[in-house]
C-alpha positions in Angstrom: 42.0 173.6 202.8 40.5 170.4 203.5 41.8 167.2 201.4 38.1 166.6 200.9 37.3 170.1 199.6 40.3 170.4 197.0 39.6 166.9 195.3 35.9 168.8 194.8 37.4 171.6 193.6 39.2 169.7 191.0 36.1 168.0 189.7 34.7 171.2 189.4 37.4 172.3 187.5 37.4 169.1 185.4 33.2 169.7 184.5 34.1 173.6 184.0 36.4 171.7 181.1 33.9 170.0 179.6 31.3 172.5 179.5 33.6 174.8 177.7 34.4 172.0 175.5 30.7 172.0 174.8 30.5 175.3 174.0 33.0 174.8 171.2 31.6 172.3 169.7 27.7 174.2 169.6 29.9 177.0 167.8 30.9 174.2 165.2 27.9 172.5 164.9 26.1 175.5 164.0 28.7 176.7 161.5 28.0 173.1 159.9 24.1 173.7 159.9 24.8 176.5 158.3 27.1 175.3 155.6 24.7 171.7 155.4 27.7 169.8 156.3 26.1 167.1 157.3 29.0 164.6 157.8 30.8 167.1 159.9 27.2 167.6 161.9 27.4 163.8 162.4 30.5 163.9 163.9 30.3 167.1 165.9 27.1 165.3 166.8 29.2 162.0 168.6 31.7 164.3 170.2 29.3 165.4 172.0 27.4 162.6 173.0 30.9 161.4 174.5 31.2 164.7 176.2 28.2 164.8 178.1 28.8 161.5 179.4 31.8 162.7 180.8 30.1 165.3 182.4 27.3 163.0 183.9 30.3 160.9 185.0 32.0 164.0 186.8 28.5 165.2 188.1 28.0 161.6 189.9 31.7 162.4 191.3 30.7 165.6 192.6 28.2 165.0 194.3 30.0 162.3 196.0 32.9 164.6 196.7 29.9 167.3 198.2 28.4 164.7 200.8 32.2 164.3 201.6 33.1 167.9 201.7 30.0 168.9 203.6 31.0 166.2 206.3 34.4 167.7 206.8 33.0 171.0 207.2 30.1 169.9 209.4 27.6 170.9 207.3 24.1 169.2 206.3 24.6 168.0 202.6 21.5 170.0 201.2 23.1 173.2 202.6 26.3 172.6 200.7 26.4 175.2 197.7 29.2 176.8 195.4 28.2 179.8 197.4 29.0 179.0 201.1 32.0 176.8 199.8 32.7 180.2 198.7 32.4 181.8 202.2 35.1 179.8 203.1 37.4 179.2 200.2 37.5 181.9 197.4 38.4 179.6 194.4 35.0 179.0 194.9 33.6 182.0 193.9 35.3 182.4 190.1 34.6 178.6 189.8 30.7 179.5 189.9 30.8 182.4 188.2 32.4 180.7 185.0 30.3 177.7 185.4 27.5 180.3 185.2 28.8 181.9 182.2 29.7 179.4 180.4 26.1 177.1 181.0 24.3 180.5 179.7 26.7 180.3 176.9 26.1 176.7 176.0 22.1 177.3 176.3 22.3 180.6 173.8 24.2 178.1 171.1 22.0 175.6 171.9 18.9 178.1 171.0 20.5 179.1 167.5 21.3 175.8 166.9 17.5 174.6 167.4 16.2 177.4 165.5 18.6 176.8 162.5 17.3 172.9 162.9 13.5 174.0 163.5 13.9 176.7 159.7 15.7 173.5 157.9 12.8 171.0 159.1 10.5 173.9 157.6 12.6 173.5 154.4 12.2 170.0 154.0 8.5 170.0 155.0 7.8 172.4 151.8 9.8 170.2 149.6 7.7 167.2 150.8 4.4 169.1 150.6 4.9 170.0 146.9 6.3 166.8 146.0 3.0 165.3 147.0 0.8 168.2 145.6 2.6 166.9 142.2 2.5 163.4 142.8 -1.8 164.4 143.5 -1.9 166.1 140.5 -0.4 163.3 138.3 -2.4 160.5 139.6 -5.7 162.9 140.1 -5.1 163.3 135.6 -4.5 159.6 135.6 -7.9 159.1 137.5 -9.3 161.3 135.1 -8.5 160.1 131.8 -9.2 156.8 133.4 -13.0 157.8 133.9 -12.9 158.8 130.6 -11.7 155.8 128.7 -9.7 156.4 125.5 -6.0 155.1 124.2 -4.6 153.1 126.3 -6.7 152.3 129.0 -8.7 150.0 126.5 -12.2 150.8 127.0 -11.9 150.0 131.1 -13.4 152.7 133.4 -10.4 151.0 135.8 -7.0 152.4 136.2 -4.4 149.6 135.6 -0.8 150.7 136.6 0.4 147.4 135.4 -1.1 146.5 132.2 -1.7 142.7 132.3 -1.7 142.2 128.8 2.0 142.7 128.1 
C-alpha cells in the first residue's frame, strides 16, 4: 500500500474514534436529560464541543491526505471515495461500513435527544404560561378594586403600587 494511502487510512481510523466517542457521550447526555442533571448535561455538553473540533480537525486532514492519495493512485480528486479506495485496498471497505453505522447511530441519539429537549421546552412553556395567567389575574383584581375605590386605595380611581404617602 502506498505511504500516502495508509497515513489516510489512519485518519480515518482516528475520526471513526471520535465519532464513536460521540456516540457515547449522546447515550449520556440523554440519560442526563432524562434524570434533569443538568450539571452533568453541561459538561457532557463541552466534551463534546471539544470533540467535534477534533473531528473538523481530522476532516481538514483528510481531505488533504485524499488529494494526496488520489495523486498517488492517478486518480482525479473528486473521483476519490471510500468505495474505490475499497477496490483496491479492502480495509477500506469495513472502515466505511462502520463509519456508516456508527454516523446513523450518532443521528438516532441525536433525534431522542432533541425530542426529550423539544417535551422539556414544552414543560417549561406551560409553567411560564400559567405563571403569567396568575400574575393576569392578580393585577386584573388589583385593576378592579382600583376602579372601584375603597380601603386602601384612598378614594383614587388610580392604581398606586407604591403608596407615596408612607
Amino acid at each position: 500500500m502506498h505511504e500516502k494511502v495508509e497515513r489516510l487510512e489512519v485518519n480515518l481510523r482516528r475520526q471513526l474514534g471520535v465519532y464513536h466517542e460521540l456516540l457515547a457521550m449522546a447515550g449520556e447526555k440523554q440519560e442526563a436529560l432524562t434524570a434533569n442533571d443538568l450539571k452533568n448535561l453541561e459538561r457532557i455538553v463541552a466534551g463534546e464541543e471539544q470533540l467535534i473540533l477534533q473531528a473538523a480537525q481530522l476532516e481538514q486532514e483528510r481531505l488533504e491526505l485524499a488529494g494526496e492519495a488520489a495523486q498517488a493512485m492517478r486518480l482525479p480528486v473528486g473521483e476519490l471515495t471510500l468505495g474505490k479506495l475499497g477496490e483496491n485496498y479492502a480495509q477500506f471497505n469495513s472502515i466505511q461500513e462502520e463509519l456508516e453505522t456508527v454516523i446513523a447511530a450518532i443521528r438516532e441519539k441525536q433525534g431522542s435527544n432533541q425530542k426529550l429537549i423539544e417535551q422539556a421546552m414544552k414543560v417549561i412553556d406551560f409553567s411560564l404560561s400559567l405563571m403569567t395567567q396568575c400574575d393576569e389575574t392578580t393585577y386584573t383584581r388589583l385593576l378592579q378594586r382600583a376602579e372601584s375605590p375603597g380601603p386602601g386605595f384612598r378614594g383614587s380611581s388610580r392604581l398606586h403600587i407604591i403608596d407615596k404617602s408612607v
